[in-house]
N, C-alpha and C positions, 0 to 999 in steps of 0.2 A: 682717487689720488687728488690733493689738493692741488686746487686751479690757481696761481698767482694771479692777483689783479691787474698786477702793476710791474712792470719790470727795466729797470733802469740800468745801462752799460758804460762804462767808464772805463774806456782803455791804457792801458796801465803799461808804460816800457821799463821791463826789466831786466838787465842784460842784455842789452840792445838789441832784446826779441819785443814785439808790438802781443801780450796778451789781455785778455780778459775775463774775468770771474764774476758770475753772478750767485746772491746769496737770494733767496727769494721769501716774499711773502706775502701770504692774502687777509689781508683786515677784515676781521668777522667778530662779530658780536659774543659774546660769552656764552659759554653756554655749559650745564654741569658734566662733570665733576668741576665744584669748587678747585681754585687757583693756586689756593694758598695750599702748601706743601703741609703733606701728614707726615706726622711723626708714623714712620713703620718700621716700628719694636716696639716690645713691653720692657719696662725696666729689669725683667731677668733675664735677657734674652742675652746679654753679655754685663762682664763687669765695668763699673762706670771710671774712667781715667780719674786719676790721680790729681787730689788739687796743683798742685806744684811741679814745675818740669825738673825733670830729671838735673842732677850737676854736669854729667857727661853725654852730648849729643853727639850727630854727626858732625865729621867735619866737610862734607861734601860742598862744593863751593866755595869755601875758603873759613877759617876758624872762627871769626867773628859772628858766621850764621850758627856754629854751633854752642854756642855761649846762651846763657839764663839771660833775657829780660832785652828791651830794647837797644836795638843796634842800627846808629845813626854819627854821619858824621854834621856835628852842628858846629862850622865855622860860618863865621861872619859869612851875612849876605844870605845864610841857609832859612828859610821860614823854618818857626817852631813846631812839632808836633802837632796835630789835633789831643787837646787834654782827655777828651771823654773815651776814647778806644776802649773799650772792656773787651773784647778778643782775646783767649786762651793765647792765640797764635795768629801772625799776618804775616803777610809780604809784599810790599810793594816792589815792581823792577821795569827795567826795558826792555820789552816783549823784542826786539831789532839786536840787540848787543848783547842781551844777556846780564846787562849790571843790575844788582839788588841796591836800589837806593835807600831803601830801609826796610828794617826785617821786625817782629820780638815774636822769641820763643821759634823761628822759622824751622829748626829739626823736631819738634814736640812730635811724638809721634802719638794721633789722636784717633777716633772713630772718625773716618770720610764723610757715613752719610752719602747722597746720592751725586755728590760730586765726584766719588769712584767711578759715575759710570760714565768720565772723562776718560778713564782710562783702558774700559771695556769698549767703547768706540775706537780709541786707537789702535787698538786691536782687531776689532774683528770686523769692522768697517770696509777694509778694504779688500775683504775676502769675496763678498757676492754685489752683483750688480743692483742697481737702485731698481730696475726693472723686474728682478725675480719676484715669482710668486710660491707663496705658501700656503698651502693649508693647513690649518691649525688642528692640530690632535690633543685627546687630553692629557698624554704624558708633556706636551710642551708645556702648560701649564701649573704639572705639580711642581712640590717643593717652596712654593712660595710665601715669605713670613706672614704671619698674621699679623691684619693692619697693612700690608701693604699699600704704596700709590699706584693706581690701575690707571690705564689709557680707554680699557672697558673692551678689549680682544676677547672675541666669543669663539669657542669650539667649534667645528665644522665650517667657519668662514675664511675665506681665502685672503691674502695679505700679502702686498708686495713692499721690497725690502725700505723701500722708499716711504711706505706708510711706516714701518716699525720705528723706521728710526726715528719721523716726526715724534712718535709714542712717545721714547728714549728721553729725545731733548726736551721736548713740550710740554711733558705732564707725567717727566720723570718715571715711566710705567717699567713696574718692574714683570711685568705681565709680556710687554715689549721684550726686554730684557732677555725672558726666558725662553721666547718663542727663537729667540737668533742664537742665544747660547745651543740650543738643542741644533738649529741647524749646524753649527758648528761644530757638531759633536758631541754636544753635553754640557751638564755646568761644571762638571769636573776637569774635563779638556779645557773648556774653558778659562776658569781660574786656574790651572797649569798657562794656559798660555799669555792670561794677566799678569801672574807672576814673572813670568818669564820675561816679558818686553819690558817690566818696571826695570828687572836688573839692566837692561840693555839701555833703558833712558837714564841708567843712575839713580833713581829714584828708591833708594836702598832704605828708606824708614816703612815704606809701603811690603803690607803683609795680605793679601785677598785670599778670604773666604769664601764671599761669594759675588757672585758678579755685580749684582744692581745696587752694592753699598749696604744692606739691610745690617742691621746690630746682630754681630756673630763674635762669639769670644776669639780675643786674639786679632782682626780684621781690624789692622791701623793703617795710615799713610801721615803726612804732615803737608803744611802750610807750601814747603818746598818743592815737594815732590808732587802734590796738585798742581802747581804750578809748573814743575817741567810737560804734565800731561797735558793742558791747557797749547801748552806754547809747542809741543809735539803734533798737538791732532789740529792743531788753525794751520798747519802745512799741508793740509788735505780738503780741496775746494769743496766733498761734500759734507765734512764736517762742518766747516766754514757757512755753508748754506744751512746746515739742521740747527745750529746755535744760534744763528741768528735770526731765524724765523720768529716773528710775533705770534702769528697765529695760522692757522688750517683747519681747514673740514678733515675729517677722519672718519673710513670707512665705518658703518652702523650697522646692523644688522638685517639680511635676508627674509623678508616678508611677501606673502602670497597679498595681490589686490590684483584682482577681477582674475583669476585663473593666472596672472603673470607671476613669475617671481622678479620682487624689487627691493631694488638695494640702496636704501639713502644713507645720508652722512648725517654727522655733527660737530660743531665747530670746536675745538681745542686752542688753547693760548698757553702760551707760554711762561710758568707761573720765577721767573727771574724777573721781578720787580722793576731792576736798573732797565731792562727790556719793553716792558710792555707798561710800567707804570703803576701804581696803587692810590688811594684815597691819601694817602700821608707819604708817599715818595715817587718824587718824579723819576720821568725818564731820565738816566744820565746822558747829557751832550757826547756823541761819539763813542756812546757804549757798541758794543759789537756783539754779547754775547758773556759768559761758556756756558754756566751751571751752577745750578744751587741744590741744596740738601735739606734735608732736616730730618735727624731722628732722636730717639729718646735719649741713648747713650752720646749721640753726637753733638745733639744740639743743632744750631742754623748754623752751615757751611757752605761758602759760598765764593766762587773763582772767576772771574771778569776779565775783558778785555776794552780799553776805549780808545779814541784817537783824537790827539788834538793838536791842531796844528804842526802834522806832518810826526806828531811822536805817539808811538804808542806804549801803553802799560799793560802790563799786568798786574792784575791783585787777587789776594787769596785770603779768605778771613775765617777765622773757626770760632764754633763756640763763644760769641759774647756773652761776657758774665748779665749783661744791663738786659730784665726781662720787658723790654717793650716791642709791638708789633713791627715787624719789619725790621730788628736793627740790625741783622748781619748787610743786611743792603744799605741803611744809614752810614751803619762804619766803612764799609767798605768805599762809597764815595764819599766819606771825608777823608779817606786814603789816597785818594785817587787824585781826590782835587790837591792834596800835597805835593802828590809826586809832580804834576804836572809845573805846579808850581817852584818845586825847588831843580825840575830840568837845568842842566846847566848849568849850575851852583854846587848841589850837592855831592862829595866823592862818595863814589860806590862802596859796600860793608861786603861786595863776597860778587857773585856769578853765579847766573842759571848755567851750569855747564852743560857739554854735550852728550849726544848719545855717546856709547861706548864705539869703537872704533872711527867718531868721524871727531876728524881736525876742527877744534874751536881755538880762535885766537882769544888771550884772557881779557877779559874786563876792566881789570886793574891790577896794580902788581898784588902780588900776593896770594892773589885765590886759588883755590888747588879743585881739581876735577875727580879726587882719588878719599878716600876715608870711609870706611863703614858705618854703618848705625851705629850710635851709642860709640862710638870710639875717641880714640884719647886727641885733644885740642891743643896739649899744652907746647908741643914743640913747634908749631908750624908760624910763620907769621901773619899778623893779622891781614886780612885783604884792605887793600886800600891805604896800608901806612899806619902809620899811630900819632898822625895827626892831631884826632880826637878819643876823647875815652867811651867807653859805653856809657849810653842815657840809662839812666832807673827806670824801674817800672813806674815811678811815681808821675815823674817827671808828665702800541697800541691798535689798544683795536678800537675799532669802531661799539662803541655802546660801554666803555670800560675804559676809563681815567685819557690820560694822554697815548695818542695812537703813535707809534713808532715804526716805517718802515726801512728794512736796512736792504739797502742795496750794494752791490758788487759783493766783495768780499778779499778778505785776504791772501794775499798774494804773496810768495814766499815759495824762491826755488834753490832746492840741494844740487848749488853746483862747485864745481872744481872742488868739490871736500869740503866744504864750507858748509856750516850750518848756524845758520843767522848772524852771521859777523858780517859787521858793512857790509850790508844790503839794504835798501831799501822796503819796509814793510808798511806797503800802503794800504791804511782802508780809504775807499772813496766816501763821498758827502753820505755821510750813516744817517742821522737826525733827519727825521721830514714829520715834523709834525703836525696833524690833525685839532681842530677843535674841538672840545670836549660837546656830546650833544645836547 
C-alpha cells in the first residue's frame, strides 16, 4: 500500500462544522509502464464520430449549450478566446455554482476514452472499503480490449481496494477496472449500474458499454456530461485523494528469496500531465486532478480541476484536431487560464445542473435542468439573456519534470438539499513545487 511521504492538513470551516480532508501522495521516481497514455483500440473496434456535430443537441443545462459551435458571452471588459483550441468539444465552468462560462460543441456526444472511468468511480467507489482485500482470479481479468493500459495486476496476488483504485486513477488500468467491476458483480452489472447513475446525474448524452472507456460501438458521453461526473465524484474525499495523487508504489509481484516469500513494489505516476508535469508542459498552478484519456476512436480526452484564488474550475476537452504531443493538456490550460481570467466579467451560457431529485438554485436566468439527448432547442430561452450572440467556430515526481504534491482536498457537503450552490469549495495550497534534478 503506498506510503505518503509527506502529509499536509488545512482545516477547513464549512458550515460552521471545523473539517478536514486529506488528498495524499508520495513522490517517487518513474518507473515503467511508460506515462504517456496508450491508445486502447484498434480503429475497428468501433465506428469513428462524425466530422461535424449534429444540428440538434441536448438541451440540458440551458439551450445555448445545446447549439453548434462556440458559446460565449463577449461583452466589454470579457478577454478574448484562446485562437488556437482545436477541440471537437470543451467546457469551461464553476465547479461551486454550476455556471458554464464557455462551452463549444458541449452536448457532442463523443468516444469518452478513459475519462469514463470518472464515471465508473462514482459509482462503484463507494460500495467496498479502501481496506478490502482481493484476490485476484483469472476470470477477473478476462474480457479486456486489446491494447489495453494495464497497472500490471497479476493473477493469484492479493490486492486491497485502495491499491486498485491508485491503478484506476494513476495509470488508467483497465485491468484495475475489471478486477472491482467483477467485485461488484460483473462488468454487465456494472455498466447497468453506470448507466444507471449517469441518468440520475443528468448526464443523458452518455451511453456505457464498457466500464474502463475502451472503444465499443455505440459507448459515447460529451464534454458536459464528463464534466457533471468530475464535479459528482470531487464530493467524495476518496475520490478527491485517488485524483489527486502524483504518484505511489504499487503492489509487485510474490517472489521466493532465501525460502521467504517476498513481495516488493513499484512506483506508478500519474500520467495527467497538468498533475505530475511533462518535458513540454508544466504543472498547472492549483490543478487538483480528475482524468485523462486517450484512445483510437476518441482521441486525447481530458477533464480537470484547479483553484485559484479562492475559485475553482472545471474543464473538459475532447479530441483536439492539432496533432502535437500533449495538446489536450496544452488546450485545456489555455482554457483554464481564460476562465480564471474572465471570473467575474463574463455572463454565464447555461448550468452544470443537478443530480435528479436534489434542489439546485439556477446559475443564471434561463437555463433549464430538463431536455434529452439530441432534443429540440428551439423554444426555450437562451441562458444567460441574449445580451450576446454566439461566437463562430472561427473566431511531480521526483526524477520526472516538475514534482507536484497536492495536499488537502476538496471539500464539498450535501446539505439542507443543496448541491453545490453557495458554498464554499475550497482546495487548500495544491502547488508545492520541487526542483527538477
Amino acid at each position: 500500500m503506498p506510503a505518503p511521504l509527506q502529509t499536509i492538513r488545512r482545516p477547513l470551516l464549512v458550515l460552521s462544522a471545523a473539517l478536514s480532508s486529506l488528498a495524499l501522495t508520495a513522490p517517487v521516481a518513474l518507473a515503467a509502464p511508460s506515462p504517456t497514455p496508450t491508445p486502447t483500440s484498434t480503429p475497428s473496434s468501433s465506428a469513428s464520430p462524425t466530422a461535424t456535430p449534429p444540428a440538434n443537441m441536448s438541451s440540458v443545462g440551458g439551450t445555448r449549450l445545446g447549439q453548434a459551435g462556440t458559446q460565449v458571452n463577449l461583452t466589454s471588459g470579457v478577454p478574448v478566446l484562446p485562437k488556437d483550441v482545436t477541440a471537437r468539444s470543451w467546457i469551461v465552468s464553476d465547479a461551486e455554482s454550476g455556471a458554464v462560462l464557455a462551452s463549444h460543441n458541449a452536448h457532442w456526444r463523443l468516444p469518452p476514452a478513459s475519462t469514463l472511468k470518472m464515471l465508473f468511480a462514482d459509482t462503484v467507489l463507494p460500495k467496498f472499503p479502501k481496506t478490502t482485500e482481493h484476490k485476484v482470479v483469472a476470470s477477473d481479468l478476462a474480457g479486456m480490449g486489446t491494447g489495453s493500459s494495464l497497472v500490471g495486476i497479476k493473477e493469484g496476488e492479493s490486492y486491497t481496494v485502495h491499491d486498485l483504485w491508485l491503478g484506476v486513477f494513476l495509470r488508467s488500468g483497465n485491468d484495475a477496472v475489471h478486477v472491482l467491476s467483477h467485485m461488484n458483480g460483473g462488468v454487465a452489472k456494472t455498466v447497468s449500474d453506470m448507466n444507471a447513475h449517469a441518468q440520475d446525474l443528468q448526464a443523458l448524452d452518455t451511453r456505457v458499454v464498457t466500464p474502463d472507456g475502451y472503444d465499443e460501438p455505440g459507448q459515447v458521453s460529451s464534454a458536459y456530461d464528463l464534466t457533471l461526473f468530475a464535479r459528482s465524484g470531487l464530493q467524495k474525499k476518496d475520490f478527491r485523494e485517488y485524483c489527486s495523487t502524483v504518484s505511489a508504489k504499487f503492489p509487485g509481484e510474490t517472489t521466493k528469496k532465501k525460502g521467504k516469500s517476498v513481495r516488493g513494489t513499484f512506483d506508478i505516476q500519474n500520467t495527467n500531465r497538468l498533475l505530475s508535469g511533462d518535458s513540454d508542459v508544466s504543472v498547472y498552478p492549483g490543478i487538483a486532478g480528475v482524468k485523462n484519456g486517450n484512445t483510437t476512436n476518441a482521441g486525447a480526452t481530458f477533464t480537470g480541476v484547479a483553484e485559484r484564488n479562492g475559485k475553482v474550475l472545471l474543464v473538459t476537452v475532447m479530441n483536439p484536431e492539432k496533432d502535437e504531443h500533449n495538446e489536450v493538456y496544452k488546450e485545456a490550460a489555455k482554457i483554464l487560464d481564460w476562465g480564471f481570467q474572465a471570473d467575474g466579467k463574463v455572463q454565464p451560457v447555461g448550468e452544470l445542473v443537478a443530480p435528479k431529485n436534489v434542489p439546485q438554485a439556477s446559475a443564471q436566468p434561463g437555463a433549464t435542468a430538463t431536455g434529452e439527448a439530441g432534443g429540440d432547442t428551439s423554444t426555450k430561452p437562451s441562458a444567460g439573456g441574449s445580451a450576446s450572440a454566439t461566437a463562430s467556430e472561427d473566431d511531480g515526481s521526483s526524477g520526472v519534470g516538475i514534482a507536484l504534491a497536492v495536499t488537502g482536498g476538496l471539500l464539498v457537503l450535501l446539505a439542507a438539499g443543496v448541491f453545490l450552490v453557495n458554498r464554499r469549495w475550497p482546495l487548500p495550497d495544491l502547488v508545492r513545487r520541487r526542483p527538477r534534478p
